[in-house]
Structures are given as structure tokens and as C-alpha cells.
C-alpha positions, 0 to 999 in steps of 0.5 A: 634578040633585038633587045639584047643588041639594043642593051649591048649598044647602050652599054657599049655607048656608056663605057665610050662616054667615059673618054679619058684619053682626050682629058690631057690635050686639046690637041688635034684641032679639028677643022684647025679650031675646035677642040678634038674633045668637043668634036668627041662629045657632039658625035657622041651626042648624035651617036645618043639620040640615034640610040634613043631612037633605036630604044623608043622604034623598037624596044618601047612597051606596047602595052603602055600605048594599049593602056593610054588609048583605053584610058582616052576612049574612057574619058571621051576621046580628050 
């Protein structure tokens, strides 16, 4: 279940970057100088790297980690 809200969320976040309705205007100002575009894109960068958390927290591959570890214990601990 986890999974499939995490790949809805991502594709929810991946139709969001497609944001044509900030491309004609720079208008609003946010904080009266930056551009409402600019604000956009680095909420949606935070947005981003909170779901890459999401991904990495919840949806990794164990069997990779059990993998890597054999391998270390394999080659003496390096």
C-alpha cells in the first residue's frame, strides 16, 4: 500500500512540474521582488527532496543492503 501512495505522489509531483500557468507573467511578486515562478520551482524543489526521503525511508530495496553487507563481511570488513 505504501508503495502505491509513494508512486501516486510521484506522478502527482511530476504533472505539478509541468507548471504552464506561471510561463506568461512574472506577476505576483512574492515578498514584492522575487518572481511567483521562482517561488514555485524552489517550493517544488523542497517538495522533491521530501519525496526522495519518502522513497529512500520506505520503499528502498532491502535485499540490496543484505547484499552490500555480505560483500563487506566477504572482503574483511573494508
Amino acid at each position: 500500500m505504501v508503495n502505491r501512495a509513494l508512486a501516486a505522489l510521484a506522478v502527482l509531483l511530476y504533472v505539478l512540474h509541468q507548471d504552464t500557468w506561471f510561463w506568461t507573467s512574472a506577476r505576483p511578486l512574492v515578498f514584492g521582488f522575487l518572481p511567483v515562478g521562482l517561488v514555485y520551482h524552489a517550493a517544488y524543489c523542497v517538495a522533491i527532496a521530501g519525496l526522495m526521503w519518502l522513497l529512500v525511508r520506505y520503499a528502498w530495496p532491502e535485499h540490496l543492503e543484505v547484499a552490500a553487507e555480505r560483500r563487506r563481511e566477504r572482503e574483511g570488513g573494508r
